[in-house]
N, C-alpha and C positions, 0 to 999 in steps of 0.2 A: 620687880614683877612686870613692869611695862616693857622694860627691856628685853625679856623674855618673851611677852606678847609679840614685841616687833619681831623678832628675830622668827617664831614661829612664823609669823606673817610673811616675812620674807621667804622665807624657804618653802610656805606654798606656792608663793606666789612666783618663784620658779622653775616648779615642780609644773603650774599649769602650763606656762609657756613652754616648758621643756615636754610637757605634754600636745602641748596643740602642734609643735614642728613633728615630733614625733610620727601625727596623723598624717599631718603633709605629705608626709615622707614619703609615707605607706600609699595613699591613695594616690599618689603620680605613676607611679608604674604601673597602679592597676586601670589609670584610665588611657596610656600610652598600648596597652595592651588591647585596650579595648576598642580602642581606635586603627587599629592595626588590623582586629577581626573585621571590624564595619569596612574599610578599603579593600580588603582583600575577598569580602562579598562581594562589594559594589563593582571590582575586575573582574570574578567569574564569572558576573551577570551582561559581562558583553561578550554577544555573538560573532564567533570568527565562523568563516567558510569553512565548508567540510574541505579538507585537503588544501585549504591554504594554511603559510606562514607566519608569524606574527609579524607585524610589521614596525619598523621603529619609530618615532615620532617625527623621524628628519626626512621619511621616506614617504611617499605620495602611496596612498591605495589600491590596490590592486584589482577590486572587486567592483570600479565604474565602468561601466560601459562605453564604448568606445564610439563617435560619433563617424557613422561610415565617410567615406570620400567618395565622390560622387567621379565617375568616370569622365573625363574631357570630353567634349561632343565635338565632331569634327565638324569645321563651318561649312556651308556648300560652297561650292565654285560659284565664283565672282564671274560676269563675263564681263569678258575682252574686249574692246573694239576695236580695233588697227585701221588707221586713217591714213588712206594713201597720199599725198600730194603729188600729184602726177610729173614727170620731169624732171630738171635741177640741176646743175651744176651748169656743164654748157650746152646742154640741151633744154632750150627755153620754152618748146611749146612751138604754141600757135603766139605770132607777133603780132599786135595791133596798131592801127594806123598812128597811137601816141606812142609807139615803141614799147606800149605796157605789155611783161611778156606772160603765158599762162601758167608758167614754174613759180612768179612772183603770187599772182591771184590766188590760186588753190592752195598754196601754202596757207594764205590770210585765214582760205576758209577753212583749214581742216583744223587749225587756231580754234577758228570761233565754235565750231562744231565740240573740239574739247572741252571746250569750258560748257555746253549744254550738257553733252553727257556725264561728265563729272560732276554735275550738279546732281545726278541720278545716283550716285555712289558706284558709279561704274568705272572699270581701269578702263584708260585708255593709251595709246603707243601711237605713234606716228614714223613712219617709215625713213622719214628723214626730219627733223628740227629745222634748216637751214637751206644751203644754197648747195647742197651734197646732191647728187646720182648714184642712185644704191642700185645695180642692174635687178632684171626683174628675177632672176633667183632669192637674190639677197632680199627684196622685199616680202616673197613668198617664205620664206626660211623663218624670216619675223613672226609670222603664223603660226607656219604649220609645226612650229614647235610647242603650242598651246594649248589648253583643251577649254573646250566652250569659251569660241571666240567667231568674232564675224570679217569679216574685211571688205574697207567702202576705198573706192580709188575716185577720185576727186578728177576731172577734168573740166575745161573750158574750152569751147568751139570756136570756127573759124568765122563758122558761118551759122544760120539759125536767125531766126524772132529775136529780136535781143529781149529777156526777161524770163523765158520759156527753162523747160529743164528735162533732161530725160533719163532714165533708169535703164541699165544693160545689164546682164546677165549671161553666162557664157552659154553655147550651145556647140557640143561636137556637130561638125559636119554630118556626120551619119545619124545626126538626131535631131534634126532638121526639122522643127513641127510649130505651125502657126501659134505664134502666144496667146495663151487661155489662160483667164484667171483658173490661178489653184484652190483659191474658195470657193469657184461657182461649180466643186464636184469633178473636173474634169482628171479623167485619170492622168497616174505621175509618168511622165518619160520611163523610158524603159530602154534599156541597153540592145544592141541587135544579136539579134538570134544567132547562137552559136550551129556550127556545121553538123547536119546529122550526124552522129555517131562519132565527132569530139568530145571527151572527157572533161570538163573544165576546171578551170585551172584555181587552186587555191593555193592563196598567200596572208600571210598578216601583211605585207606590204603593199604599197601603193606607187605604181610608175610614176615618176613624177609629174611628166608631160601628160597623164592623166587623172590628175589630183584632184582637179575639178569633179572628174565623171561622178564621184560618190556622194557629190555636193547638191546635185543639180537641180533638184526639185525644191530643195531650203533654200536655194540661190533665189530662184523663181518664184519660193514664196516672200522671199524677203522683198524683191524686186519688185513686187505688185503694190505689197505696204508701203515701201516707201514714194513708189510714181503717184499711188493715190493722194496721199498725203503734199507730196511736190503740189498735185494739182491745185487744192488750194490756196497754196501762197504763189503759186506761178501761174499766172493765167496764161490760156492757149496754149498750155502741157500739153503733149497725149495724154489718154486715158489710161494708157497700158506700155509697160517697157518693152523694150526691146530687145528679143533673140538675136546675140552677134558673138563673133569668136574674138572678143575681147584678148591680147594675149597674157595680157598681165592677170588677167583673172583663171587660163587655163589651168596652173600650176599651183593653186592654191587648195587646200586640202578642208573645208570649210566652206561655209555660205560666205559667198563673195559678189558682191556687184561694186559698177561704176557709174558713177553719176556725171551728169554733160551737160553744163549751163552756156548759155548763147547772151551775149558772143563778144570775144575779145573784139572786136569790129567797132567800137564806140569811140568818138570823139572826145566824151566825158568821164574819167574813170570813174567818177563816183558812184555810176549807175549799180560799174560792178562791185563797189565798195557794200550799196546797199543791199544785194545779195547776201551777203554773209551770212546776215543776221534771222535772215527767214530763211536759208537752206540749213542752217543749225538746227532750229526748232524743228523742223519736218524732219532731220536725222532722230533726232532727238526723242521725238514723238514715236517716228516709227519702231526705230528699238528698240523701246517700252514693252513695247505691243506684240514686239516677234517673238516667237516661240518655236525652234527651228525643229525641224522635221525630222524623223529617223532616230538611229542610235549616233555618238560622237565617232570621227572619222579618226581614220588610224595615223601615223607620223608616213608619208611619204619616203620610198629607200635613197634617195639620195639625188640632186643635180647632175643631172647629165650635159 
């Protein structure tokens, strides 16, 4: 009778376990399924663009906006300065009683004057580095191949005050007219009157031998800036530069002057040593300050 009990008991007893996998069974596919509906809601619940493609996971989005690029801005022009040292090779200048000659001096200063301007962030050239004679085309060529640029030609005198300094500027012959400051209003030089009933003549070019003409008022203003300024650091300067037919300066396409410190005539060269360092500053100064006059001047057609 017990044995029967057991035996009944067993065979419920895995009837229930054969019952409870049974469930298992059943309810895995239905919650695999179910899980299947809930993700494939949760995908058509994200929004694609009208008229885009899907994208795959490994592929970056198509629908961010694109951060513009901003266009290069072009920098302005830098000006130039071209620093003449007058002379050089074996042509020495003006020779002084210590045999010191004026290609060695203005060299030193067109030196020291560098080093004021390039402290401005300004380029600067030098017509010759050394003990070289560049003729004066080749110095002119150094230029007028530039745009917005100035040219200073450096000289030292025979004779003069020793300490003094002066400022030149070119002037054609036919334009011949007592120096007047350009600040104090007076009107600008002016070319001579063409012949009644001449056509006149138009070119983009510029003669070379008269390169200067288109310069000449910016020459004159630069020339007043900087004589003033001389005056300062040079006592018993003139007040006002000087109208002369400089030649180095006729052929120059640009605001051009030359500057004339007195005087290789010294017993002492240090006198002229100390120069350097105050006709730098007064370059230095004044180019700050200039602002040249007119539109920029054309490339001259060539060395004659």
């Amino acid at each position: 009778m017990r044995s029967g009990i057991l035996k009944v008991m067993r065979r419920r007893r895995w009837l229930v376990i054969w019952g409870l996998a049974g469930v298992t069974l059943l309810t895995l596919p239905v919650r695999s399924k179910q899980a299947e509906r809930i993700q494939g809601k949760q995908i058509s619940q994200v929004q694609v663009p009208s008229g885009a493609q899907p994208q795959q996971n490994t592929s970056p989005p198509t629908n961010i906006p694109q951060v513009p690029r901003s266009a290069p801005t072009e920098e302005p022009s830098t000006l130039t300065v071209v620093l003449d040292p007058a002379h050089g090779g074996a042509d020495f200048g003006a020779r002084g009683p210590t045999g010191l000659a004026e290609s060695d001096v203005v060299l030193d200063f067109a030196r020291a004057a560098r080093i004021a301007l390039e402290a401005q962030r300004l380029r600067v050239l030098l017509t010759r580095e050394g003990n070289q004679d560049p003729t004066f085309d080749a110095r002119s060529a150094m230029i007028n191949g530039l745009a917005n640029a100035i040219f200073i030609s450096l000289h030292v005198s025979s004779s003069g005050p020793v300490g003094t300094a002066r400022t030149y500027y070119y002037v054609f012959p036919s334009n011949a007219t007592p120096a007047v400051n350009p600040t104090a209003g007076a009107p600008p030089q002016t070319a001579p009157a063409q012949a009644s009933g001449a056509q006149p003549t138009r070119t983009n070019l510029i003669q070379w031998d008269e390169a200067q003409r288109s310069s000449v008022d910016s020459s004159r203003q630069l020339a007043f800036l900087i004589q003033t300024v001389l005056v300062q650091r040079f006592k018993d300067s003139p007040d006002a530069p000087i109208a002369a037919p400089v030649r180095q300066l006729r052929t120059i396409a640009a605001p051009a002057i030359a500057i004339e410190l007195s005087s290789i005539d010294v017993t002492d060269a240090k006198r002229l040593d100390q120069m350097a360092q105050p006709l730098a500053e007064a370059i230095g100064r004044a180019v700050a300050e200039f602002h040249p006059l007119g539109a920029p001047t054309t490339t001259p057609s060539g060395a004659h």
